[in-house]
N, C-alpha and C positions, 0 to 999 in steps of 0.2 A: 504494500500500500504506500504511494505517495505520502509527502510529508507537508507536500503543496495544494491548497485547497483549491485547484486551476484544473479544467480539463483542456490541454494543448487541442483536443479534437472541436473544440467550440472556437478554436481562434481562426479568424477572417483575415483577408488582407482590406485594409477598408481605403488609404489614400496616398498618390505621392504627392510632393511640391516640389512648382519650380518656382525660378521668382520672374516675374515680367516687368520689362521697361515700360511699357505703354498699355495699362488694360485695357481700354476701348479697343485699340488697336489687336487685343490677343484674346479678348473675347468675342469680338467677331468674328475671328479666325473658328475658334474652336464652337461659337454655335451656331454660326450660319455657315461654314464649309464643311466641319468636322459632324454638326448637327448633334452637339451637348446641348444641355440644358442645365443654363444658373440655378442654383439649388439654395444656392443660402450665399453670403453676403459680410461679412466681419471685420468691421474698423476698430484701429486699435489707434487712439487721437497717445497716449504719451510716447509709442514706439514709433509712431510715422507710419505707420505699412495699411494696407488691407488686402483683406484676404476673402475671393472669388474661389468654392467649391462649385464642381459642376462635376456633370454625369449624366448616364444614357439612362433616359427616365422612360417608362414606356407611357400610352396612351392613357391611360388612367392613371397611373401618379402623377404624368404631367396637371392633369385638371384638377386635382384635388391638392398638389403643390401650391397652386396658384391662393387659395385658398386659406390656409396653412398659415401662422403667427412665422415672426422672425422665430422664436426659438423652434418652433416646432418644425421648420426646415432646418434648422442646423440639426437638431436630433435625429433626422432624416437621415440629414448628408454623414453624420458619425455611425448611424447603425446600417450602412448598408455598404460593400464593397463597391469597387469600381471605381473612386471617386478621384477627380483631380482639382489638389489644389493648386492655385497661380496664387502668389505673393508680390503684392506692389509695393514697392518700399518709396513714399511720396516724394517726387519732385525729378524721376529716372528720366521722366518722360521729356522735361526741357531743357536735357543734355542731348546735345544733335551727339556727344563721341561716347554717350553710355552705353555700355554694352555687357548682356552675362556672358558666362564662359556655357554655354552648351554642351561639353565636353566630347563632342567631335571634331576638334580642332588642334594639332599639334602644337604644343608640346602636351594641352590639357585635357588630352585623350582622360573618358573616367566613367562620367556617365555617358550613355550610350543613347537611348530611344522609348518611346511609347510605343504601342502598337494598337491598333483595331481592326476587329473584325469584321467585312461587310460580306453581303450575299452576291454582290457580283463584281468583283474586281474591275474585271476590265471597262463596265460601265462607272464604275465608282473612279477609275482614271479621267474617264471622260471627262463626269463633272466637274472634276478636280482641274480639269484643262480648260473648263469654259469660264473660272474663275482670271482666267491672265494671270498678272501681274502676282497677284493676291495669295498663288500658290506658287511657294519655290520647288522646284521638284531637283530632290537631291540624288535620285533613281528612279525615271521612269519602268514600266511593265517591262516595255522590249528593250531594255539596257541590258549589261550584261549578260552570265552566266544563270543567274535565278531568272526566269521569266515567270515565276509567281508572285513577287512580291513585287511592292513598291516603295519608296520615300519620299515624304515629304518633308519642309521644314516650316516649322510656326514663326510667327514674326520676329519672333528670338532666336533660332536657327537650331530649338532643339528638333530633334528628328521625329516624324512620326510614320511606323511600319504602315502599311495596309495589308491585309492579310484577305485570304477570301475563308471566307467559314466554312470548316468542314463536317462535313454533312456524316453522321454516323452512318 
């Protein structure tokens, strides 16, 4: 018998963070191309930052989200996996030479990538392509050696996989 009153089998993975230069500018990114949805919201006025949770809500949490207190979406966005945070640390944004380290970029190779899953890749390119400007594409479909995946970069240049969903 454990000596630890924790069942490891109950633990989730619930969220990462990255931090953002511009959040208008990276929450457009992520809910009108990536198609998340803001979940909850969190200023913090004596550290300077706030903090944008989002996540892939389906059809019915979306509507009943809407609804929902400030606290009762953050208890949302904490009791459920999937979720990502952006962190704005206030003032990034009217630095024209601000920039994070993404961590695909030598010497500060470290972190790596996001990934998602869509149900049809090659049309999820597409749309990703009728965006212009708006979509950096760090690996298109027919690049390379993998012709299943793809990369994109968010307006910070961390990477995001596309993956097609596979079907049991």
């Amino acid at each position: 018998m454990s000596e630890f009153k924790t069942d490891i089998k109950s633990y989730e993975f619930n969220h990462t963070m990255i931090r953002v230069k511009d959040p208008k500018v990276s929450l457009e990114f992520y809910e009108e191309i990536l198609g998340m949805k803001l979940i909850s919201t969190m200023e913090n006025e004596g550290g300077k930052f706030t903090l944008y949770f989002l996540a892939y809500v389906n059809a019915d949490d979306r509507a009943s989200l809407e609804a929902k207190s400030d606290e009762q979406r953050r208890a949302y966005a904490f009791n459920r996996p999937g979720v990502l945070e952006l962190t704005h640390n206030w003032g990034t944004e009217n630095d024209a030479d601000f920039k994070y380290a993404s961590g695909n970029s030598d010497p500060g190779r470290g972190f790596g990538h996001t990934a998602i899953i869509v149900d049809n890749i090659e049309e999820a390119c597409k749309r990703f392509e009728s965006f212009g400007d708006k979509v950096k594409w760090v690996k298109k479909l027919q690049d390379g050696k993998m012709k299943n995946i793809a990369f994109i970069a968010d307006p910070d240049g961390y990477w995001v996989e596309i993956l097609n969903r596979a079907f049991a």
